[in-house]
C-alpha positions, -999 to 999 in steps of 0.1 A, spaced: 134 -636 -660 120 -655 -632 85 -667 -646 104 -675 -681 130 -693 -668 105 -714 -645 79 -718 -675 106 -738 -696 125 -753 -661 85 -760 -647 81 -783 -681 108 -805 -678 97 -825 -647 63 -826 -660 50 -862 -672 37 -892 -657 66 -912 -639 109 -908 -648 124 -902 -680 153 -929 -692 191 -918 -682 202 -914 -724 174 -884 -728 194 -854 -733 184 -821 -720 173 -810 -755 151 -835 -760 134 -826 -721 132 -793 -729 118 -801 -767 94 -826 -754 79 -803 -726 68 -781 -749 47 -813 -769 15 -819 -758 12 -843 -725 -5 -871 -746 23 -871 -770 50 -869 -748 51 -904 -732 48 -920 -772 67 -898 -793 100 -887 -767 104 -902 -735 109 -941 -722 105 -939 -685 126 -958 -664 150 -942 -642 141 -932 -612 173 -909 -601 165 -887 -633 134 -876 -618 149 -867 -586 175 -850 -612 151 -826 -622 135 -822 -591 168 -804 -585 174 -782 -614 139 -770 -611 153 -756 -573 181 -746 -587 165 -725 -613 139 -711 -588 168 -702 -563 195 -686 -592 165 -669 -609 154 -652 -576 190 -642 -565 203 -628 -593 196 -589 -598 192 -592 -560 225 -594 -538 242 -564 -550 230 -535 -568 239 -496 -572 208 -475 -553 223 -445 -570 227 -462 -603 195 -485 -605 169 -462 -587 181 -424 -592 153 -417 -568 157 -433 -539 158 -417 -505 187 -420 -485 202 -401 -455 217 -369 -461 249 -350 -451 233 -318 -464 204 -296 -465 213 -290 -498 221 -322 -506 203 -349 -531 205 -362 -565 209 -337 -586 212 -335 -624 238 -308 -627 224 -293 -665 210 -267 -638 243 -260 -627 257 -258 -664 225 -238 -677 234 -212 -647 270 -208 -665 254 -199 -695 233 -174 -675 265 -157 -662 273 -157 -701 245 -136 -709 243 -116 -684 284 -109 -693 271 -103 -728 243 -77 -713 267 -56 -694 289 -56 -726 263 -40 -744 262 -14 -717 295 -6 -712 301 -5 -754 269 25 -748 287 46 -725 320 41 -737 316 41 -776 328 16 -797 349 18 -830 331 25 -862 310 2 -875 302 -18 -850 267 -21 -841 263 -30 -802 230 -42 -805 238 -64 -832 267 -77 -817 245 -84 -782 218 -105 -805 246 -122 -817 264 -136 -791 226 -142 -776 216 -166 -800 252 -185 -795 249 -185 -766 209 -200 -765 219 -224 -790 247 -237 -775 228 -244 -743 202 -266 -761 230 -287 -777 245 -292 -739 206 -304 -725 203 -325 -757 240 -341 -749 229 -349 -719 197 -366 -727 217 -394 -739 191 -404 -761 212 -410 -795 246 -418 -800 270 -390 -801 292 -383 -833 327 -372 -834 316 -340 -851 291 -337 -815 320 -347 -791 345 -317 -810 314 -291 -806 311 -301 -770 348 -295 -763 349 -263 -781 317 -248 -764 334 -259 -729 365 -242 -738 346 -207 -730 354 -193 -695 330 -172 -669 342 -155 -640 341 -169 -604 340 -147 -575 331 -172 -547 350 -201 -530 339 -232 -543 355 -252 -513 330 -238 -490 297 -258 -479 311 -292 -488 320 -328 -480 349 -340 -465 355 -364 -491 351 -339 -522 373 -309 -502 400 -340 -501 396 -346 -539 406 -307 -541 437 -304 -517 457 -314 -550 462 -277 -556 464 -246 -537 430 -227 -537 430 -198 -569 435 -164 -565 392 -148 -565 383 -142 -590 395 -168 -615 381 -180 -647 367 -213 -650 361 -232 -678 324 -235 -689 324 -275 -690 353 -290 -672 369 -324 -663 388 -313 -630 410 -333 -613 391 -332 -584 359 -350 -608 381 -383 -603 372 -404 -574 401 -430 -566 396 -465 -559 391 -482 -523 407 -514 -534 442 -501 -552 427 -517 -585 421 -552 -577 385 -556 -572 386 -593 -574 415 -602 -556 432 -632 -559 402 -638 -589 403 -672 -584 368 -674 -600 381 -661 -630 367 -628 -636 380 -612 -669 362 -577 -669 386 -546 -677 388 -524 -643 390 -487 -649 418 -468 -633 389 -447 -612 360 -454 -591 338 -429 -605 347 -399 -634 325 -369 -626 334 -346 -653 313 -328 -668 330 -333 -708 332 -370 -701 298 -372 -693 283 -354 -720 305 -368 -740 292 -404 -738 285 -419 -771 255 -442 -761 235 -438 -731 240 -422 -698 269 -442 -677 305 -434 -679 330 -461 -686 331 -465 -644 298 -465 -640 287 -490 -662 318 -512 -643 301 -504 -611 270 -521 -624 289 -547 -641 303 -558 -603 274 -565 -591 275 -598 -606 312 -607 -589 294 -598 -557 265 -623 -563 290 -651 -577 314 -642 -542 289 -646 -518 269 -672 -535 303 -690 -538 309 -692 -496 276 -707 -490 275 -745 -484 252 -757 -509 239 -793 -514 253 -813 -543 224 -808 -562 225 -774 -559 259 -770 -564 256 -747 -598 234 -718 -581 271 -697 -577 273 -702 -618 239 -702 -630 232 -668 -609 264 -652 -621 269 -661 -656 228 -647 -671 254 -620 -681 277 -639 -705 273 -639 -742 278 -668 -766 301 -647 -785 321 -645 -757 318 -608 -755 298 -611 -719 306 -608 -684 323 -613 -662 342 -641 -671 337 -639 -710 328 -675 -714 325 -682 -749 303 -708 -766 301 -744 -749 315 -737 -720 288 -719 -712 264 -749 -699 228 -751 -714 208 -742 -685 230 -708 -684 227 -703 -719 188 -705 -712 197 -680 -685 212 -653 -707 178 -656 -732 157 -655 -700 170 -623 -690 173 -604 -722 135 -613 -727 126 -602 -695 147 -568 -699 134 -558 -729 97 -564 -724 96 -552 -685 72 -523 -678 91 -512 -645 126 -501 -655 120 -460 -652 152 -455 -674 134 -472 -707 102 -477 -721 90 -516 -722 90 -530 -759 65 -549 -779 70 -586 -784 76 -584 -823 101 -558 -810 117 -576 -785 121 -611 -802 138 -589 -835 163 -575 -814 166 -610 -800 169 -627 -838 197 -598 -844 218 -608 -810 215 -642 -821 231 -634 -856 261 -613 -839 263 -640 -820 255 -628 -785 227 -653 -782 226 -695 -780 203 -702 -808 184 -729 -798 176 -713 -765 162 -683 -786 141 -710 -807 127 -731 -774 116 -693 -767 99 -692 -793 75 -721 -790 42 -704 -780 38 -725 -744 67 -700 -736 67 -665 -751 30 -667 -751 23 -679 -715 45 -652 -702 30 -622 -723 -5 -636 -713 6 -638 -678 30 -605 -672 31 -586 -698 9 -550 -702 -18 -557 -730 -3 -532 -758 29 -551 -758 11 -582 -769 16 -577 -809 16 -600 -840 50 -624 -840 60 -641 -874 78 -672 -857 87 -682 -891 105 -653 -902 123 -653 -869 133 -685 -874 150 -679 -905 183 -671 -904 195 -669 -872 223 -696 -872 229 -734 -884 221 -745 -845 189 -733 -846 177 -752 -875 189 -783 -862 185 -779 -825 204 -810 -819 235 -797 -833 238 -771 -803 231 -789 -772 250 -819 -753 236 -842 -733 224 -834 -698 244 -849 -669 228 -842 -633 
């Protein structure tokens, strides 16, 4: 996001003197993608000197908002599942609990062993075949595990029919001899003092959402305070669900509904404390243009769901920035990095639902952009054949007639 945004900022205070005070910010960012030579004839009149110093300033205030943002606040846990960090335990790191649940499923057929035995020494009624019955419930059993790992691979949406399968498997019950209140944090023994400790041995479900999975909120459920910045993102009643159904039961990807809010605030941090610093006039829009790469044009965005035009043109160019950037960067060990012809077709399809500003998408487009940047930062297999023209079609009314999308620029 940060060379993009600079390769189409970097162009606009390019040329040989000022540019005249009724040249709106379309045309500058049109024009700075037309060859030097026909850029003094064919766009600009220069004669303003205060313009110049104008664009002196966005081009700071680009290079400051695009190097802040993604930077002030972010989840370790979330972002960078591997990260070292101090640790309360021996025991302790983190840990993807399928070993937990495939150790349930162990106890199940081990229970389904013993079973076997007992139905040996004891006898069973007539016609009932032990052995059969054992291979039986062996099979369910193995196949029920692999749909639990694939659940929680997250890598396709999950179906109704899926999230009914998950529940039912879950239902089952294995038998727990030992305290499970033993060997652990102060805060997660606290999250169990609900309820009296069971009776050993008890039966526990085989997938559970436990009471105790629910991590309450520090801030009594006003994260943003007085929110006199406006935020407008919907606050989930806990800081953090940890149980097991609701987190296999996600329908696309891997973060629960708190989670993904957790991630979300990381923007209201940057905008807060980007907010309380004393910035010079010209600079005045870093708080905004760093917090608001995450609104859509739809409106369907965060954190403040801006819709449309009041979303300014230099944070419309923001959003496309980033998404381009997201979806093409080799270093995000949660997804693999996509093609260009890949990433500008999901692009063309945001723009059509609307979660993308046209005519920024089309001043990507101009190879002086795109191009640089895949030249520049991009690994060579991504670089593929792009049909600009076939992206271009279709995408909206604006992005035809670039003119009809933008207003003027006012410094």
């Amino acid at each position: 996001m940060h060379e993009i945004g600079l390769t189409i900022a970097g162009r606009l205070k390019e040329g040989r003197g000022v540019v005249a005070a009724d040249v709106t910010l379309r045309d500058l960012l049109l024009a700075s993608l037309i060859p030097r030579d026909e850029l003094l004839h064919d766009v600009i009149h220069l004669r303003n000197q205060s313009i110049l110093i104008s664009l002196v300033f966005l081009f700071a205030t680009i290079l400051i908002v695009l190097w802040l943002a993604h930077r002030i606040s972010t989840s370790l846990r979330l972002l960078a599942r591997g990260a070292q960090r101090i640790r309360e335990f021996k025991l302790e790191t983190i840990y993807n609990r399928i070993h937990e649940i495939r150790m349930r499923f162990e106890v199940l057929w081990r229970d389904a062993e013993l079973d076997y035995h007992k139905a040996l020494i004891h006898g069973t009624d007539a016609g009932t075949d032990p052995a059969r019955r054992l291979h039986e419930r062996q099979a369910r059993i193995r196949d029920d595990f692999a749909f639990v790992a694939r659940c929680n691979i997250g890598g396709e949406s999950m179906s109704q029919s899926d999230r009914k399968r998950l529940a039912r498997i879950g239902a089952q019950t294995w038998l727990r001899h030992l305290d499970d209140r033993l060997g652990i944090s102060r805060e997660e023994l606290s999250r169990k003092q609900h309820q009296p400790p069971p009776e050993l041995p008890v039966r526990d479900p085989l997938l559970a959402d436990k009471q105790e999975h629910l991590v309450p909120r520090r801030d009594e459920g006003s994260p943003f305070g007085n929110n006199t910045q406006g935020f407008a993102m919907q606050v989930p009643e806990y800081r953090a669900n940890h149980g097991e159904l609701t987190n296999l039961s996600v329908v696309r990807g891997t973060l629960t509904t708190e989670e993904r809010f957790t991630i979300n605030s990381h923007i209201i941090q940057t905008i807060r404390m980007l907010s309380a610093l004393p910035w010079p006039p010209g600079l005045r829009q870093v708080p905004d243009w760093a917090g608001n790469h995450h609104e859509a044009y739809c409106g369907g965005g965060y954190p403040r769901g801006l819709v449309g035009r009041k979303l300014s043109i230099p944070e419309r160019i923001m959003v496309v920035a980033d998404v381009f950037e997201a979806l093409t960067a080799a270093d995000r060990p949660y997804k693999q990095p996509r093609t260009l012809s890949e990433a500008l077709g999901i692009m063309k399809t945001m723009c059509r639902q609307g979660h993308l500003c046209p005519v920024s998408f089309t001043l990507l487009l101009t190879p002086n952009v795109y191009r640089r940047y895949a030249d520049a930062y991009l690994d060579p297999f991504q670089i593929d054949t792009v049909d600009e023209e076939e992206l271009l079609t279709d995408i909206a009314e604006p992005a035809r007639r670039p003119s009809s999308g933008l207003t003027r620029f006012a410094s």
